[in-house]
C-alpha positions as CSV (number, residue, x, y, z in Angstrom):
1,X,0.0,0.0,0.0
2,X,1.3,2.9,-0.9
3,X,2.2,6.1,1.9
4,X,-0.3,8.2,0.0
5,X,-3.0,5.4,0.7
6,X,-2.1,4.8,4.1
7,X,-2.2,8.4,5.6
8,X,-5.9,8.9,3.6
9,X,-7.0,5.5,5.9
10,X,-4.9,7.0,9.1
11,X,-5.6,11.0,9.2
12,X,-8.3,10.8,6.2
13,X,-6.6,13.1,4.3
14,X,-3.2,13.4,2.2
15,X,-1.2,15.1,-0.4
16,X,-0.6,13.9,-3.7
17,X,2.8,13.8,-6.1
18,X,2.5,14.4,-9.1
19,X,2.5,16.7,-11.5
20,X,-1.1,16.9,-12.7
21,X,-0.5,19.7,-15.7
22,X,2.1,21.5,-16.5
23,X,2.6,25.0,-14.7
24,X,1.5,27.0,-18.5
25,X,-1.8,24.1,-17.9
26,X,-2.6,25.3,-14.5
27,X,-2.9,28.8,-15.6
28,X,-4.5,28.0,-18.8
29,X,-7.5,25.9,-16.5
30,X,-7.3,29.4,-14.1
31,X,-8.2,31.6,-16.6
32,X,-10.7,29.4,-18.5
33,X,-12.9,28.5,-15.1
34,X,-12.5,32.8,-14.3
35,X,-13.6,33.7,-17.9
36,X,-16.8,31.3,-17.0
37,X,-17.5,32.4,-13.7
38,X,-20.3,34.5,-14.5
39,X,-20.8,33.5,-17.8
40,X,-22.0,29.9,-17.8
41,X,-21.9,29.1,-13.7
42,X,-24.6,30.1,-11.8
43,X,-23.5,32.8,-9.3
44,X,-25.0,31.9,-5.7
45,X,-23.3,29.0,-5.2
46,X,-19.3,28.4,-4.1
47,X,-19.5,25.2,-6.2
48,X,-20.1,25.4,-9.5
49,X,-20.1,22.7,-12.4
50,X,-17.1,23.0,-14.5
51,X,-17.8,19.8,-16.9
52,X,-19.4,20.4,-20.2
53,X,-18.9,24.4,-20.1
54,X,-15.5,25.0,-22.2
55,X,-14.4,21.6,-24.3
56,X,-10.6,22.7,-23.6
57,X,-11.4,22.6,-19.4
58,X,-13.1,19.0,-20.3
59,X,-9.7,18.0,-21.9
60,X,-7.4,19.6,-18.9
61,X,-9.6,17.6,-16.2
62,X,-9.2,14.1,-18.0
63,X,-5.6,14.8,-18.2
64,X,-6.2,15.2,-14.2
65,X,-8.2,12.3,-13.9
66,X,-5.5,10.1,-16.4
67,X,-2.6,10.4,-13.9
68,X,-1.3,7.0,-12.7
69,X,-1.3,8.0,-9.4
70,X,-4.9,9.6,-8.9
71,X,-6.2,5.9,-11.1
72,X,-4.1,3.9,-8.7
73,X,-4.9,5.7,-5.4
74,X,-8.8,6.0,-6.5
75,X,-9.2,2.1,-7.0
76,X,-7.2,1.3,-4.0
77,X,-9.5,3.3,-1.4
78,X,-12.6,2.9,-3.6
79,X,-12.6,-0.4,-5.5
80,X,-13.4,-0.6,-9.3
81,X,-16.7,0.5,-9.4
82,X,-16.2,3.7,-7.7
83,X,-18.9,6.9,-9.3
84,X,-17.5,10.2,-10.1
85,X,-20.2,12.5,-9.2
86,X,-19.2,15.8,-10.4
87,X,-16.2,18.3,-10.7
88,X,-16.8,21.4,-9.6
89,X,-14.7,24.9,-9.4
90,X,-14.9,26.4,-5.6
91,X,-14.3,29.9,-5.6
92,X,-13.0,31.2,-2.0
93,X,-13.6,35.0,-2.3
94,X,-12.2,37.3,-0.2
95,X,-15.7,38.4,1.4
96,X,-16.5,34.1,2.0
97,X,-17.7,34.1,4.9
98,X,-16.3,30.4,5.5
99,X,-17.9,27.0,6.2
100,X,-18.2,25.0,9.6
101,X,-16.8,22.2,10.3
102,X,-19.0,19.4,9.2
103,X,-18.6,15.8,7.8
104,X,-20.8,14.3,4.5
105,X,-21.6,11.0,3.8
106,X,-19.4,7.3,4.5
107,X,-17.9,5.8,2.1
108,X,-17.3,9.3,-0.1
109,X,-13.5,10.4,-0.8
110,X,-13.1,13.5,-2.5
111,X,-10.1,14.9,-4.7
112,X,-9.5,19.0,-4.2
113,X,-6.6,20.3,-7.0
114,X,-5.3,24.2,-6.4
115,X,-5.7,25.9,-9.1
116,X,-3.4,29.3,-8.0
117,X,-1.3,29.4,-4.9
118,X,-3.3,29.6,-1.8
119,X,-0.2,30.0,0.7
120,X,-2.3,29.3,4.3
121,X,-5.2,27.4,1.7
122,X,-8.9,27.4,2.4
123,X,-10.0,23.9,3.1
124,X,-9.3,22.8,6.4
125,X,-9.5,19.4,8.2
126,X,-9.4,17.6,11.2
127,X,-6.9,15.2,10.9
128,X,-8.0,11.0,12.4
129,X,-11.9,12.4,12.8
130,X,-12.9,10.1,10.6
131,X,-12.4,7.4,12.9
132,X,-14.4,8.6,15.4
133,X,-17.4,6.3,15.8
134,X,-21.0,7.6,15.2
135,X,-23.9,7.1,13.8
136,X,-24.9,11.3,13.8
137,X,-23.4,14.2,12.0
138,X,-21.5,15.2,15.3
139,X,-18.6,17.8,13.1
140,X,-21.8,20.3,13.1
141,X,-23.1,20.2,17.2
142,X,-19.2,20.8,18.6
143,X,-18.8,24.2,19.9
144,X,-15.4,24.4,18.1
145,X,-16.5,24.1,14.7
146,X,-17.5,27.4,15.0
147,X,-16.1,29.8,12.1
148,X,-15.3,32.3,15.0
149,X,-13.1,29.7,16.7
150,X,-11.1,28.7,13.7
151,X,-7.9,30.5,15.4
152,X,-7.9,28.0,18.3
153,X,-8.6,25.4,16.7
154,X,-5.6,25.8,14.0
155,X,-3.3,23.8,16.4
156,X,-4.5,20.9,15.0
157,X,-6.3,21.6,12.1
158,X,-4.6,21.0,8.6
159,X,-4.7,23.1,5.9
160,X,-4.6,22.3,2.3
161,X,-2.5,25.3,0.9
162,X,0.2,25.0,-1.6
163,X,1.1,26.1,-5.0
164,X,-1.3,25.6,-8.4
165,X,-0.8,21.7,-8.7
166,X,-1.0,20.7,-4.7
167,X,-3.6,18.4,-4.6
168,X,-5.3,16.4,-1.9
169,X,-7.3,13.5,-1.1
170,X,-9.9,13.4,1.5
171,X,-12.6,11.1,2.9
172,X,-15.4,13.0,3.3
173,X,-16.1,11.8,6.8
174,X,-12.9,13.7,8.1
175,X,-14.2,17.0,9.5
176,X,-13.1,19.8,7.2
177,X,-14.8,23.0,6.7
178,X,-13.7,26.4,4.8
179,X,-11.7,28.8,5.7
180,X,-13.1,32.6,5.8
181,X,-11.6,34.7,2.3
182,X,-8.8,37.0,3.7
183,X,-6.3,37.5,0.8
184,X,-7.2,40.2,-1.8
185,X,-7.7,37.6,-4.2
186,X,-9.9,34.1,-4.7
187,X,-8.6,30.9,-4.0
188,X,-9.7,28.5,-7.2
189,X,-9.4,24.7,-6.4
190,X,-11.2,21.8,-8.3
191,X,-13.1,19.5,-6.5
192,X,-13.8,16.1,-7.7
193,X,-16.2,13.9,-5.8
């Protein structure tokens, strides 16, 4: 089993790497997703569909999902039979307000790609909370996953920042939440679920 494998089964979350697309690919994917934002994604949401919209961002994102190492690592936690159920763009503005900490649904593992640095990043998880047994949403009724308590709470939270390229896997059941926006820019990641 590979390390990769192993810390998504211990802490429920790890870093990939490889090279997904080249650093002139990452940009290219950066502007095309921003050139759509308020074209052809609808505007409420901090998700927003990316598949189908541009033909070029279609061919960048099976590039992504054609890496030996995302194939690999996706049938060893998943099986063969695993559904990809969208890819979406999440757009971290500088006004977000964040997200609480909450868990979704067993059995999920996601895949979040940066898009353009995000230096202190805007996901954040709780590293190992996915082995705590329950059979409730418990992520939501702690008094720590408050937004307002993020700052003591970032002792042993991880954030998933990096340069356009990091990329992380995730089960879904690991607490993780979003960051408030505080840089004068938005953080772009791809999420894959």
């Amino acid at each position: 089993m590979s390390l990769v494998v192993k810390n998504i089964m211990k802490r429920g979350v790890a870093k990939g790497n490889s090279d997904l697309l080249s650093k002139e690919e990452l940009a290219e994917l950066e502007s095309l997703i921003l050139k759509n934002k308020n074209i052809n994604l609808k505007k409420e949401n901090d998700f927003k569909n990316i598949i189908g919209i541009d033909p070029r961002i279609d061919q960048l994102i099976e590039k992504i999902l054609s890496n030996l190492e995302i194939k690999n690592t996706l049938l060893k936690v998943l099986g063969e039979n695993y559904l990809l159920r969208h890819i979406s763009a999440r757009f971290n503005e500088p006004d977000d307000k964040g997200l609480p900490m909450h868990q979704d649904s067993i059995g999920e593992l996601s895949l979040t790609v940066l898009l353009n640095k995000q230096q202190k990043g805007s996901t954040f998880f709780f590293p190992g909370s996915q082995l705590i047994p329950t059979n409730s949403n418990i992520a939501q009724k702690v008094s720590w996953g408050s937004i307002k308590l993020i700052n003591l709470t970032k002792y042993f939270l991880f954030t998933a920042g990096g340069d356009a390229g990091t990329y992380y896997y995730f089960l879904n059941r690991t607490w993780h939440g979003r960051l408030p926006g505080k840089s004068n820019k938005t953080n772009l990641s791809l999420f894959f679920a």
